[in-house]
DSSP file (Angstrom, degrees, kcal/mol; ACC not computed):
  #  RESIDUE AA STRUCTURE BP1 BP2  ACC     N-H-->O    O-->H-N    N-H-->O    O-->H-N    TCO  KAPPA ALPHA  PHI   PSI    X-CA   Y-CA   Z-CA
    1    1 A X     >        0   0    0      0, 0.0     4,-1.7     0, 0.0     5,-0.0   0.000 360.0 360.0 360.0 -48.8    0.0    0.0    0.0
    2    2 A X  H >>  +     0   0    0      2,-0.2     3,-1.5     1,-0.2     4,-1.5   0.939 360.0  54.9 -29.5 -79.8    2.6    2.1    0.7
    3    3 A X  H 3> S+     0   0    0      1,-0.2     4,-2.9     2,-0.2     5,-0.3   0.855 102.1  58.6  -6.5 -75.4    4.2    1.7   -2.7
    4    4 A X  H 3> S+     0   0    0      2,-0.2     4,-1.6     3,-0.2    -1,-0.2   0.739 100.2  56.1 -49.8 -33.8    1.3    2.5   -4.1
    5    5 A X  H <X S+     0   0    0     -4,-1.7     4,-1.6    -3,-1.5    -2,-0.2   0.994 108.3  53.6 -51.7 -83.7    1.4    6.1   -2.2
    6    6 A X  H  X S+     0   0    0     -4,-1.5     4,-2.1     2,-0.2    -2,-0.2   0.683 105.6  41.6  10.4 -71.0    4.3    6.6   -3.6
    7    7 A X  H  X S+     0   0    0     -4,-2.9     4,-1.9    -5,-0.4     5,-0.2   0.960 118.5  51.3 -68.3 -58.2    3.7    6.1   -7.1
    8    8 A X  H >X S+     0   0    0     -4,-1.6     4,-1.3    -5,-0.3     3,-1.3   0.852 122.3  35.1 -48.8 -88.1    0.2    8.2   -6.4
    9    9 A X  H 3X S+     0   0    0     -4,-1.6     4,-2.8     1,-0.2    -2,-0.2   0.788 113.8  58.2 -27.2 -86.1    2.8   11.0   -4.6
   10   10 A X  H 3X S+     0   0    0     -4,-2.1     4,-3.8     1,-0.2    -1,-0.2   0.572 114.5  34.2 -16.2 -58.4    5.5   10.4   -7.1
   11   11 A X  H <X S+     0   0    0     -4,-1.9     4,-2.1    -3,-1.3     5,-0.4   0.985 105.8  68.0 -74.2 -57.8    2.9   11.4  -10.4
   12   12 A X  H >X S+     0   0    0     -4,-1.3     4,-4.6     2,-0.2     3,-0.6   0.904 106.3  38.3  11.2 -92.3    1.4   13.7   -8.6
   13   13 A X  H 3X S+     0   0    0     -4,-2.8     4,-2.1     1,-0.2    -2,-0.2   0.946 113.2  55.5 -67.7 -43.8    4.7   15.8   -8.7
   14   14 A X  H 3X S+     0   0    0     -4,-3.8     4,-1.8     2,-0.2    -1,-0.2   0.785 110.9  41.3 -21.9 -46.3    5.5   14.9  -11.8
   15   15 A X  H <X S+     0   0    0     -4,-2.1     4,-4.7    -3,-0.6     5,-0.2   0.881 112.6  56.0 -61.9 -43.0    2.1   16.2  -13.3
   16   16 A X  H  X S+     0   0    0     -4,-4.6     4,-2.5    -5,-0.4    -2,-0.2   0.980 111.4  44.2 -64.5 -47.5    2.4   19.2  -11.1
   17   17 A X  H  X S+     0   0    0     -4,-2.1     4,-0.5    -5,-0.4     5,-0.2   0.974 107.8  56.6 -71.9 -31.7    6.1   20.1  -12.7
   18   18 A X  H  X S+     0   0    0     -4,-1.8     4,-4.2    -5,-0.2     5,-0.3   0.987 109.0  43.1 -36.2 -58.6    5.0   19.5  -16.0
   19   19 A X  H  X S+     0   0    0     -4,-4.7     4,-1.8     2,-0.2     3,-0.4   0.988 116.5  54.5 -66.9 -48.0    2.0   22.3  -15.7
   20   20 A X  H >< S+     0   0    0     -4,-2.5     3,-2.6    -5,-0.2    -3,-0.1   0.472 109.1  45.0 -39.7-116.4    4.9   24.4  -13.9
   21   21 A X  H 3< S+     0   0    0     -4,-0.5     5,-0.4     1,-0.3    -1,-0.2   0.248 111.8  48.8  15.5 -70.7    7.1   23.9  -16.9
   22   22 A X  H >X S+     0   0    0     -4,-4.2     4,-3.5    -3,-0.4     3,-3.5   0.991 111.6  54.0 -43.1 -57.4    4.3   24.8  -19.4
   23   23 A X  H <X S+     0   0    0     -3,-2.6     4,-1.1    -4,-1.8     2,-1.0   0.969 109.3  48.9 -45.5 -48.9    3.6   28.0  -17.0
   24   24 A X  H 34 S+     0   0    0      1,-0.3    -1,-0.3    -5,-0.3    -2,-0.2   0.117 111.8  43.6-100.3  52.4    7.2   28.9  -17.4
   25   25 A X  H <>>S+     0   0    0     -3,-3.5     4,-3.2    -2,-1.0     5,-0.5   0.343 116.2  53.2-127.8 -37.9    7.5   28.6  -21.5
   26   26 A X  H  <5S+     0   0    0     -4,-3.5     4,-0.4    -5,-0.4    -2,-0.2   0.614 108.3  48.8 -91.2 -17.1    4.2   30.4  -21.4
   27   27 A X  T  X5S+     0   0    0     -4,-1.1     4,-0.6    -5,-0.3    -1,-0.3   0.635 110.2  47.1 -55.4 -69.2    5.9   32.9  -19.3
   28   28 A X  H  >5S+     0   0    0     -5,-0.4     4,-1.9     2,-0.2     5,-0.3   0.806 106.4  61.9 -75.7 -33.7    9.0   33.4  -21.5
   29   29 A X  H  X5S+     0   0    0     -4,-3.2     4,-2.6     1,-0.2    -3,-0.2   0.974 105.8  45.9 -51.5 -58.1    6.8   33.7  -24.6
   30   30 A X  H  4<S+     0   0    0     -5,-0.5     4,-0.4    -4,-0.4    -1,-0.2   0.795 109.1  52.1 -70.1  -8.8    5.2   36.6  -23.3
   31   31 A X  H >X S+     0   0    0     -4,-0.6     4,-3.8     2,-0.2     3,-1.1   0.863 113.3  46.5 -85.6 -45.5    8.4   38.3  -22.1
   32   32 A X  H 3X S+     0   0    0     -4,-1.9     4,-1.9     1,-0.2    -2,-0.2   0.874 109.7  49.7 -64.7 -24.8    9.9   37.9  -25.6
   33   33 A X  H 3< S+     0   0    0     -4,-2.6    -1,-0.2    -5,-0.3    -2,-0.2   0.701 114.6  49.9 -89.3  -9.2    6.6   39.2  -27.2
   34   34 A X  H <> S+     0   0    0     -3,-1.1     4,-0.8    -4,-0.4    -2,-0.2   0.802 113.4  48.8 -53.2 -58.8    7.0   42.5  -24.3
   35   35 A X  H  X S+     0   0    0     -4,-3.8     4,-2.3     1,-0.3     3,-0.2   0.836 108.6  51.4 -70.5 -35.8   10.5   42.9  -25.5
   36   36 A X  H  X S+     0   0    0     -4,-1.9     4,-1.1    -5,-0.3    -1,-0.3   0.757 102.2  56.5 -64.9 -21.5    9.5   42.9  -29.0
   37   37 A X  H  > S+     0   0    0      2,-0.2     4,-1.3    -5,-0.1    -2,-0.2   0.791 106.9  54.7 -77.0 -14.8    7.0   45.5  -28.7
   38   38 A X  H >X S+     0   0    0     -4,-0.8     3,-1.3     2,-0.3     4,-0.7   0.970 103.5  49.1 -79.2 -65.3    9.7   47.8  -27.2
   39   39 A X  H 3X S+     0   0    0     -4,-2.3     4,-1.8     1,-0.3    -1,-0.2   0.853 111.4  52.5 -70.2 -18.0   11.9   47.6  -29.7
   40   40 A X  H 3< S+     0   0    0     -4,-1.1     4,-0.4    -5,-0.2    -2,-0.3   0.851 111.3  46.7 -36.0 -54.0    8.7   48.3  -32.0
   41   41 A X  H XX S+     0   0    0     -3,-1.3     3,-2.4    -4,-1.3     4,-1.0   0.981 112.8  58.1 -81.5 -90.0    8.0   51.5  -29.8
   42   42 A X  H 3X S+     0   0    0     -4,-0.7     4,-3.0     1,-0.3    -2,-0.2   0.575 104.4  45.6  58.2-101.2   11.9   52.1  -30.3
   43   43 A X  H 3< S+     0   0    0     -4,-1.8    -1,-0.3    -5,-0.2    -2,-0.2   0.520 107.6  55.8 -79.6 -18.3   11.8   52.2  -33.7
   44   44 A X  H X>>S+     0   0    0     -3,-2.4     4,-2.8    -4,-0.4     3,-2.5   0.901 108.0  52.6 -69.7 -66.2    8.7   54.5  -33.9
   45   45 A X  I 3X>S+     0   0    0     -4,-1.0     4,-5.6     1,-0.3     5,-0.5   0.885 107.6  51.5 -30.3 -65.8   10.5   57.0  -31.8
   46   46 A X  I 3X5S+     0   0    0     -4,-3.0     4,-1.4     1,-0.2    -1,-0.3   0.865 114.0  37.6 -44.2 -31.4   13.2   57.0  -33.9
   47   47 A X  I <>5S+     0   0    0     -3,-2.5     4,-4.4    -4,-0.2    -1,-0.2   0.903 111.1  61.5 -88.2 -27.7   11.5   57.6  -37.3
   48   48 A X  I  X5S+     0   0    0     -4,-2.8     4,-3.1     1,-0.2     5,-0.4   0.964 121.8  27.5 -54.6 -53.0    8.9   60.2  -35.2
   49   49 A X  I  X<S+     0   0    0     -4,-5.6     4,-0.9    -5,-0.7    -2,-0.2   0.896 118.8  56.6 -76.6  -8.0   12.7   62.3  -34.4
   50   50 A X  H >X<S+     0   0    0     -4,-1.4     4,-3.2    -5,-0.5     3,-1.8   0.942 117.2  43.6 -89.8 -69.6   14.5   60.9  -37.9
   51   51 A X  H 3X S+     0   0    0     -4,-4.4     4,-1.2     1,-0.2     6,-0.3   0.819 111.0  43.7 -60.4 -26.0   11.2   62.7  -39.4
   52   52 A X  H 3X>S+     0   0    0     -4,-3.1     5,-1.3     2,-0.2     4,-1.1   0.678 109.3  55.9 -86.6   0.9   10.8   65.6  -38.0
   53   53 A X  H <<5S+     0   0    0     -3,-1.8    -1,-0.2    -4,-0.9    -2,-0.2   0.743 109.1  50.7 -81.4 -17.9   14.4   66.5  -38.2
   54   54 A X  H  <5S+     0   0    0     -4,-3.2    -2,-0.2     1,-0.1    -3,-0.1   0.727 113.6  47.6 -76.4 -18.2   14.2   65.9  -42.2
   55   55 A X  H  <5S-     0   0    0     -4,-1.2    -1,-0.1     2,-0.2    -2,-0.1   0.865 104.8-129.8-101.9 -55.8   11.1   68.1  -42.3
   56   56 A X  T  <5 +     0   0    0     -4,-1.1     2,-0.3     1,-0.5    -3,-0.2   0.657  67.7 137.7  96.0  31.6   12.6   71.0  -40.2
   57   57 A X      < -     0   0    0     -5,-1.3    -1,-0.5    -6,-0.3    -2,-0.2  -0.824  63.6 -92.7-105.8 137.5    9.4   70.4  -38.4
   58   58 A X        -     0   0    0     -2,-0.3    -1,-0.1     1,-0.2     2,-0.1  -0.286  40.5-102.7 -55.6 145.8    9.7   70.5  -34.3
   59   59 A X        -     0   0    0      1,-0.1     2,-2.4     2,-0.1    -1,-0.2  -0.235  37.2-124.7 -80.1 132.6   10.2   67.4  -32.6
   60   60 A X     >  -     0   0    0      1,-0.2     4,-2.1   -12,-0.1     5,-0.2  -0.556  23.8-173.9 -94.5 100.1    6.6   66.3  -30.9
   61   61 A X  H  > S+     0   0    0     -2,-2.4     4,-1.2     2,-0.2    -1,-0.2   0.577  77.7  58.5 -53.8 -16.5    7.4   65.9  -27.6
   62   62 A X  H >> S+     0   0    0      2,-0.2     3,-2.9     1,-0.2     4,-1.8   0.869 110.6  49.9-108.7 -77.6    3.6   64.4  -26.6
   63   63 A X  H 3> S+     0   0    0      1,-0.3     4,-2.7     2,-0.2     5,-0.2   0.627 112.8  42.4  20.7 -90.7    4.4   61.6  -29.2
   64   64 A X  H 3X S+     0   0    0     -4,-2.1     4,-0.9     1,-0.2    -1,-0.3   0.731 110.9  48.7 -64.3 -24.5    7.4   60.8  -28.0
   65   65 A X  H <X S+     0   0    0     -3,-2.9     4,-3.4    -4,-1.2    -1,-0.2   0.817 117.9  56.6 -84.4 -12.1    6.7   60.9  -23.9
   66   66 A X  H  X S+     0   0    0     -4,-1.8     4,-2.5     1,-0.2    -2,-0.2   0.935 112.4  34.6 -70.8 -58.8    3.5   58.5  -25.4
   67   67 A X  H  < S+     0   0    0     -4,-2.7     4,-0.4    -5,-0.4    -1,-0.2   0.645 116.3  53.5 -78.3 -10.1    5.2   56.4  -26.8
   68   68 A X  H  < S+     0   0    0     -4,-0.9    -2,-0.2    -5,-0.2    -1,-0.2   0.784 110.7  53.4 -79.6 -53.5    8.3   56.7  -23.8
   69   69 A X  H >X S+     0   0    0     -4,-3.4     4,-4.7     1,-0.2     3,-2.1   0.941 104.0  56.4 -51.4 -36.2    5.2   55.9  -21.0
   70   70 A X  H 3X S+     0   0    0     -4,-2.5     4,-1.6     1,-0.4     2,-0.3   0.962 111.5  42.0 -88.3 -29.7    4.1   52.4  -23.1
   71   71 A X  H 34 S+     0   0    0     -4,-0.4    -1,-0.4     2,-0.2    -2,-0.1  -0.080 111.7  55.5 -91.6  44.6    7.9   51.0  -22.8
   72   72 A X  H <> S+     0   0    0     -3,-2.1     4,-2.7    -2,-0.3    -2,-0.2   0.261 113.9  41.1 -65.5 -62.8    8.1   52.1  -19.2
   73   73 A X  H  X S+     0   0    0     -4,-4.7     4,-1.7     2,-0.2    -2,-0.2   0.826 112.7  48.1 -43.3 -35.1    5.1   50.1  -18.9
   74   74 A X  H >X S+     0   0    0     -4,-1.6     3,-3.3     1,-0.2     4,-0.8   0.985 109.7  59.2 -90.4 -63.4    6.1   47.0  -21.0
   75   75 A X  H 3> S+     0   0    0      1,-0.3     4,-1.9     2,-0.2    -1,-0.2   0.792 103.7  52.8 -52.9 -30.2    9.6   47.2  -18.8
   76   76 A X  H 3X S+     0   0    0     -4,-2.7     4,-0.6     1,-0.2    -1,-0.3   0.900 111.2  45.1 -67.9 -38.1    7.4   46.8  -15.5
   77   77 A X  H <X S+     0   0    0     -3,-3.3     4,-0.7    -4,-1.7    -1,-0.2   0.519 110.8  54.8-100.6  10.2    5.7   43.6  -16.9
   78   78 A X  H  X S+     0   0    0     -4,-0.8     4,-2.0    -5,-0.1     5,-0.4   0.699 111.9  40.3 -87.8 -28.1    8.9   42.4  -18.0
   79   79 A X  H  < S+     0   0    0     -4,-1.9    -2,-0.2    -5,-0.3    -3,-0.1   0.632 119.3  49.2 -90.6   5.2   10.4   42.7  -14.7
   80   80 A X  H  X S+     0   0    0     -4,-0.6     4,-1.9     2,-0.2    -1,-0.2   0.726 110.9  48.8 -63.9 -62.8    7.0   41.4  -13.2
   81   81 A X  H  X S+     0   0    0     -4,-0.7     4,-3.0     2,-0.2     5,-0.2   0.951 108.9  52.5 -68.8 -64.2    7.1   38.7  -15.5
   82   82 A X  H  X S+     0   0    0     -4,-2.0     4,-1.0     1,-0.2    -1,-0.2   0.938 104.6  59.9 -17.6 -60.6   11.0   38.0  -14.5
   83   83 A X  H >> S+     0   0    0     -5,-0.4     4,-3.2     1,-0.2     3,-2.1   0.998 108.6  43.1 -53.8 -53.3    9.8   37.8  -10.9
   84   84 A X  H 3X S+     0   0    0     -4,-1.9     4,-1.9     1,-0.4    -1,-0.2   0.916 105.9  61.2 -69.5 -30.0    7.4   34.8  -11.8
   85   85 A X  H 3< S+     0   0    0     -4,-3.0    -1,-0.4     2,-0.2     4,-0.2   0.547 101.8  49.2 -43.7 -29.5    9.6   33.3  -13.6
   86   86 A X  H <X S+     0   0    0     -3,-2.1     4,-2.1    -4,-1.0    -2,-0.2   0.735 112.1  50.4 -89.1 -44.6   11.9   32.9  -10.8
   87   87 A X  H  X S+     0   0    0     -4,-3.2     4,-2.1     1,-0.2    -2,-0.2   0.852 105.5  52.9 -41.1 -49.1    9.2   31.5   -8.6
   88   88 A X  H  X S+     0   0    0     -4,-1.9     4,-2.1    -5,-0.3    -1,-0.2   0.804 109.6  46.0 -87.7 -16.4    8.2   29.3  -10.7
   89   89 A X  H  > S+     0   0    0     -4,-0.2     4,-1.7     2,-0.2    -1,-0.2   0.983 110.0  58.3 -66.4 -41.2   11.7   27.7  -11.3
   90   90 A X  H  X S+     0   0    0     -4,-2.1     4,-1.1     1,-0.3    -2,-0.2   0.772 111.8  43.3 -52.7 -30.6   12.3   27.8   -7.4
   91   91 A X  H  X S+     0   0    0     -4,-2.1     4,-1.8     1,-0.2     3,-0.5   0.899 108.7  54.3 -72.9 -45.2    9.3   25.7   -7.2
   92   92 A X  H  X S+     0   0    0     -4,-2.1     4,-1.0     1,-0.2    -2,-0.2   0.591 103.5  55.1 -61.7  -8.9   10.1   23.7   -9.8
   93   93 A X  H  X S+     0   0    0     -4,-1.7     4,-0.7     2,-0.2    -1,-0.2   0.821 108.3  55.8 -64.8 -37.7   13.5   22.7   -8.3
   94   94 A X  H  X S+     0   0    0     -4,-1.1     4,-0.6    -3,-0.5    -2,-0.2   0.797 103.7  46.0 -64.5 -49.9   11.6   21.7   -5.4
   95   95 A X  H >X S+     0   0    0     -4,-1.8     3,-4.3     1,-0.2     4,-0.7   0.971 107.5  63.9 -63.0 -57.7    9.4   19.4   -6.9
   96   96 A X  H >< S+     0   0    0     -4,-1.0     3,-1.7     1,-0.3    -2,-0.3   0.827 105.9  39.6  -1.9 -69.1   12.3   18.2   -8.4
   97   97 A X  H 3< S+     0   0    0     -4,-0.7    -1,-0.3     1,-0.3    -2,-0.2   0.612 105.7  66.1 -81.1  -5.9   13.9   17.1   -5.1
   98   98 A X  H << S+     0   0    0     -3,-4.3     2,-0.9    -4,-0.6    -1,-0.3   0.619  86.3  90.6 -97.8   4.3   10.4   15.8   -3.7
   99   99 A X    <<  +     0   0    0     -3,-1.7     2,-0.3    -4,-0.7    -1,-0.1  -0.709  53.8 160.1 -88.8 101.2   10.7   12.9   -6.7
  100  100 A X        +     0   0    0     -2,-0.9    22,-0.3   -94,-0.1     2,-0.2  -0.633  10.0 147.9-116.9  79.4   12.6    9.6   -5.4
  101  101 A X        +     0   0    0     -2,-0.3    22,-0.1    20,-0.1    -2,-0.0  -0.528   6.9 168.2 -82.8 137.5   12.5    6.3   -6.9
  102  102 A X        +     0   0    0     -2,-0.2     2,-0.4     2,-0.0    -2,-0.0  -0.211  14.9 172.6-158.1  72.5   15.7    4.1   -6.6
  103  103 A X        -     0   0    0     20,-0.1     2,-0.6     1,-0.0    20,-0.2  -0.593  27.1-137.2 -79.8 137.0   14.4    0.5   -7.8
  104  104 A X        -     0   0    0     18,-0.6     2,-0.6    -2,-0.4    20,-0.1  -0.704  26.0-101.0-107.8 134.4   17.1   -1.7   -8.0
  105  105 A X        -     0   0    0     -2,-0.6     2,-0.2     1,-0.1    -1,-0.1  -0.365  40.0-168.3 -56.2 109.2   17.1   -4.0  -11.1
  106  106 A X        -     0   0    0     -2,-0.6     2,-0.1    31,-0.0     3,-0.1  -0.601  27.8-115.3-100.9 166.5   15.9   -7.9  -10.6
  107  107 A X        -     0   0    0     -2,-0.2     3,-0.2     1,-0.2    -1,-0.0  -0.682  30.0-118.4 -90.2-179.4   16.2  -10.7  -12.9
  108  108 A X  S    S+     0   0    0      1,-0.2    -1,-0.2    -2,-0.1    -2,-0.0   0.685 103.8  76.6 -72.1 -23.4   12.3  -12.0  -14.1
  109  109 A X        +     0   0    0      1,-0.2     2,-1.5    -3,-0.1     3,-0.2   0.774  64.6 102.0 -73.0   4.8   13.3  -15.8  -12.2
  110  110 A X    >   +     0   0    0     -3,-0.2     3,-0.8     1,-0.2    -1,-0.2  -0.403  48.0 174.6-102.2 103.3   12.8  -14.6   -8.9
  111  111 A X  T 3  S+     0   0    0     -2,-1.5     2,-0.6     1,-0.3    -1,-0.2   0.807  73.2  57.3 -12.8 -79.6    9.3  -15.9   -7.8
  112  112 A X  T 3  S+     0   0    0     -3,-0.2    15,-1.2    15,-0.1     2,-0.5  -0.241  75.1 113.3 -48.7  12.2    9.5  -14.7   -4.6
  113  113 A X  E <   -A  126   0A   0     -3,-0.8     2,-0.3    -2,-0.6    13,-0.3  -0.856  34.4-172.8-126.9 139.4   10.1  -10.9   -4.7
  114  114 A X  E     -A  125   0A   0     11,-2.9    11,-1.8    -2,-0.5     2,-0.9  -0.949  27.1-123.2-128.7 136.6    7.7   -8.1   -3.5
  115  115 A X  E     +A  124   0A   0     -2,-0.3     2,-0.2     9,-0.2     9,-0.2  -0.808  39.2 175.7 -85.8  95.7    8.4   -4.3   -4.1
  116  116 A X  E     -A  123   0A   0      7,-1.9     7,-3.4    -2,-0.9     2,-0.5  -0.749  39.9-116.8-115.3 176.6    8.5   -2.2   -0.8
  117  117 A X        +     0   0    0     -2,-0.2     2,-0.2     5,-0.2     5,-0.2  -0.645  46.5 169.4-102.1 123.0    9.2    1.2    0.2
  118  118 A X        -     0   0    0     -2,-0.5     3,-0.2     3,-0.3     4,-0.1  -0.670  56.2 -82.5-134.9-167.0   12.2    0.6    2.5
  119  119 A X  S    S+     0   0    0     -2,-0.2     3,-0.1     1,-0.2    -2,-0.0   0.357 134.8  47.7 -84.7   1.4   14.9    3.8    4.2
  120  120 A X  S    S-     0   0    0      1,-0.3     2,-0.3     3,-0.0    -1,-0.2   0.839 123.4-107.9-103.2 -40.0   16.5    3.4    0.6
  121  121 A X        -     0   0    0     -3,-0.2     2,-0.9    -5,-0.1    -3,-0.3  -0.756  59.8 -12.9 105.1-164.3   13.7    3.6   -1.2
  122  122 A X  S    S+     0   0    0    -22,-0.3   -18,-0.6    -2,-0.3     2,-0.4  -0.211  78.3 134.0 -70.5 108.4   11.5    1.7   -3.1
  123  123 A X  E     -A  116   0A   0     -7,-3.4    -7,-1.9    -2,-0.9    -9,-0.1  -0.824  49.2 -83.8-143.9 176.7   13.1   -1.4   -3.8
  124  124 A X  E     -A  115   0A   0     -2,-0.4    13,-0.4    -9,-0.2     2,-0.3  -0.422  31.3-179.4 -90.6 171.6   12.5   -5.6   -3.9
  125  125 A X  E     -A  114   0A   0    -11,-1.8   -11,-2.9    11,-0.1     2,-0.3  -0.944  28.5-126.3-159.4 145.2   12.8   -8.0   -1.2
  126  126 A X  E     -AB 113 135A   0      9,-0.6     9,-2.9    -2,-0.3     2,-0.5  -0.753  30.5-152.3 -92.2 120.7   12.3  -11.8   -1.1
  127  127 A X  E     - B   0 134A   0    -15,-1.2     2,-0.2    -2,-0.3     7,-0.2  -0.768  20.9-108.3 -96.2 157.8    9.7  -12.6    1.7
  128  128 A X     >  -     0   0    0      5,-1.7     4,-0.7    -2,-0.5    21,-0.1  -0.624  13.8-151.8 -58.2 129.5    9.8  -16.1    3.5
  129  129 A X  T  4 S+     0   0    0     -2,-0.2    -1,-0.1     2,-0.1    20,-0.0   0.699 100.6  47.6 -95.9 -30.4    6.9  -18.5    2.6
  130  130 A X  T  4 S-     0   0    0      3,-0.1    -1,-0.1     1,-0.1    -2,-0.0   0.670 136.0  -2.6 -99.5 -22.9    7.3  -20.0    6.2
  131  131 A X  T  4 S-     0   0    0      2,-0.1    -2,-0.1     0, 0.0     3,-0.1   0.670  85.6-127.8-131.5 -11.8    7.5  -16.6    8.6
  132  132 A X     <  +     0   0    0     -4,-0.7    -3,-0.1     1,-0.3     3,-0.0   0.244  49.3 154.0  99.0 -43.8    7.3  -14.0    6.3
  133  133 A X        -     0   0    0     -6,-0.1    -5,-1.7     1,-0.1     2,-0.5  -0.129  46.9-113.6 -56.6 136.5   10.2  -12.0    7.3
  134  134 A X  E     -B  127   0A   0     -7,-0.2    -7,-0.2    -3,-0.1     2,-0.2  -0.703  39.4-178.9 -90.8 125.6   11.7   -9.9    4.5
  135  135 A X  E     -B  126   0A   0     -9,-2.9    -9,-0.6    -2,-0.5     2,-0.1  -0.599  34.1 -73.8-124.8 156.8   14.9  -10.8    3.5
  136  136 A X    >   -     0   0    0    -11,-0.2     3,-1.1    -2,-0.2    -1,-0.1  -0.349  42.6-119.4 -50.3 145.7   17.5   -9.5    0.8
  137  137 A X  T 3  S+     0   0    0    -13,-0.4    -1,-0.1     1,-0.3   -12,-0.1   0.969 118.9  44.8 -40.1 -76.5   16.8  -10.3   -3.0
  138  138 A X  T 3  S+     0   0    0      2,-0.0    -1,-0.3    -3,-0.0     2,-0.1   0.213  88.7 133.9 -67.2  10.2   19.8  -12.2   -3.4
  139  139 A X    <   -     0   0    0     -3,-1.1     3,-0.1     1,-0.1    -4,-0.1  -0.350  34.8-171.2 -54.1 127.7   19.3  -14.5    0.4
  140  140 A X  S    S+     0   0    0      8,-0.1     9,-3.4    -2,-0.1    10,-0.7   0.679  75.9  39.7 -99.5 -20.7   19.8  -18.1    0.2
  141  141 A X  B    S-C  148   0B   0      7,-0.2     2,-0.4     8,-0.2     7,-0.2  -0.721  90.8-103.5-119.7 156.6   18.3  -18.4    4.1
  142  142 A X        -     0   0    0      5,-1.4    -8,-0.1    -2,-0.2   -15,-0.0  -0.711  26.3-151.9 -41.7 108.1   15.4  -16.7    6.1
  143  143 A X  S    S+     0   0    0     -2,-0.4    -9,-0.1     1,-0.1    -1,-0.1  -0.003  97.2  38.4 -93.6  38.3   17.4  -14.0    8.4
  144  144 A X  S    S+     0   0    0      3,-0.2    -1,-0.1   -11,-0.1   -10,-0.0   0.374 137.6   9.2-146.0 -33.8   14.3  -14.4   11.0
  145  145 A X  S    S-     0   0    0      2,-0.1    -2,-0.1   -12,-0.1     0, 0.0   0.675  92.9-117.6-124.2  -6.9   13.4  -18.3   10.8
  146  146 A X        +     0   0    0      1,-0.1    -3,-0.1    -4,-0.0     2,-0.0   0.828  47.8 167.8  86.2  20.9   16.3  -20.1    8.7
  147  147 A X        -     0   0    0      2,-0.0    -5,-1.4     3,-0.0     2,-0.3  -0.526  37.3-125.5 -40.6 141.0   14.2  -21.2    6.1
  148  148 A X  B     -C  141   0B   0     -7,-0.2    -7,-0.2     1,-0.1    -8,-0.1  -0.813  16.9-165.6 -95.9 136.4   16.4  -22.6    2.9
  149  149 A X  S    S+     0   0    0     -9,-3.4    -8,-0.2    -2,-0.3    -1,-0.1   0.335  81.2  71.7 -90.5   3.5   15.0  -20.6    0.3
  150  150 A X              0   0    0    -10,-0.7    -9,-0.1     1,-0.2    -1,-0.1   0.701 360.0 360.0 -74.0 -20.3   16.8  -23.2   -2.1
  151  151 A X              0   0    0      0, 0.0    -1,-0.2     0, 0.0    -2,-0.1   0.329 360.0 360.0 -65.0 360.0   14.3  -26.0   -1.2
C-alpha cells in the first residue's frame, strides 16, 4: 500500500512540474513578445525624431513621452514577468527534489520478490513462505526463521 502512495505522490509531482514547466514557457513567450513590442516602440520614436528633423518640423514631444510611458510600462511587466519566472523555477527545483524512486534491477526468475518502500527507497525484497520476514533479493536463508530458500 505504501508503494502505491508513492507512485500516487510520485505522479502527482510529476504532473504538477510538468503544468509548472508549461507555465514557465508560457511565461518566457510573453516576455519575448514585451521585449519585442519595445523595440517596436523604439523604432517609432526613432522615425517620429528621424522625421521631424528631415522636415525641419519640431520634434513632438507628446508623441514621444506616449510612446516613452508604453515601454516604461512594458519594462514593469517584464520585470514582473522575470519575478514569476523565478518563482516558478524555485518551485520547480523543489518538486524536483520531492521525486525519489531508486528501484534496483531484478532478474524475471525470482518468484519470490515483492516491491516495498524501505529507508533506501522503493526497492525488492524476497519474503519467507514459512514466517514471512523480509529478506535480501539475493538471500539463500530466512534472516528471521532459517528457512532454505533453495528448497
Amino acid at each position: 500500500m505504501k508503494l502505491f502512495k508513492s507512485i500516487r505522490h510520485n505522479a502527482h509531482n510529476l504532473a504538477e512540474n510538468a503544468k509548472k514547466n508549461v507555465d514557465v514557457k508560457k511565461i518566457e513567450f510573453a516576455i519575448k513578445g514585451v521585449k519585442k513590442e519595445n523595440t517596436l516602440l523604439y523604432a517609432q520614436i526613432g522615425k517620429l525624431v528621424y522625421t521631424c528633423k528631415k522636415s525641419g518640423k519640431p520634434i513632438v514631444s507628446k508623441e514621444i513621452d506616449d510612446l516613452c510611458a508604453q515601454i516604461d510600462g512594458n519594462r514593469i511587466k517584464v520585470a514582473n514577468l522575470e519575478n514569476k519566472l523565478t518563482e516558478l523555477n524555485v518551485q520547480n527545483k523543489a518538486a524536483d527534489e520531492d521525486i525519489s524512486f531508486n528501484v534496483e534491477p531484478i532478474s524475471k526468475n525470482e518468484r519470490d520478490l515483492r516491491l516495498v518502500r524501505t529507508d533506501e527507497g522503493v526497492r525488492f525484497m524476497k519474503f519467507c513462505p514459512n514466517c514471512g520476514g523480509a529478506n535480501e533479493p539475493d538471500s539463500d536463508v530466512c534472516a528471521s526463521c532459517g528457512y532454505n530458500f533453495k528448497n
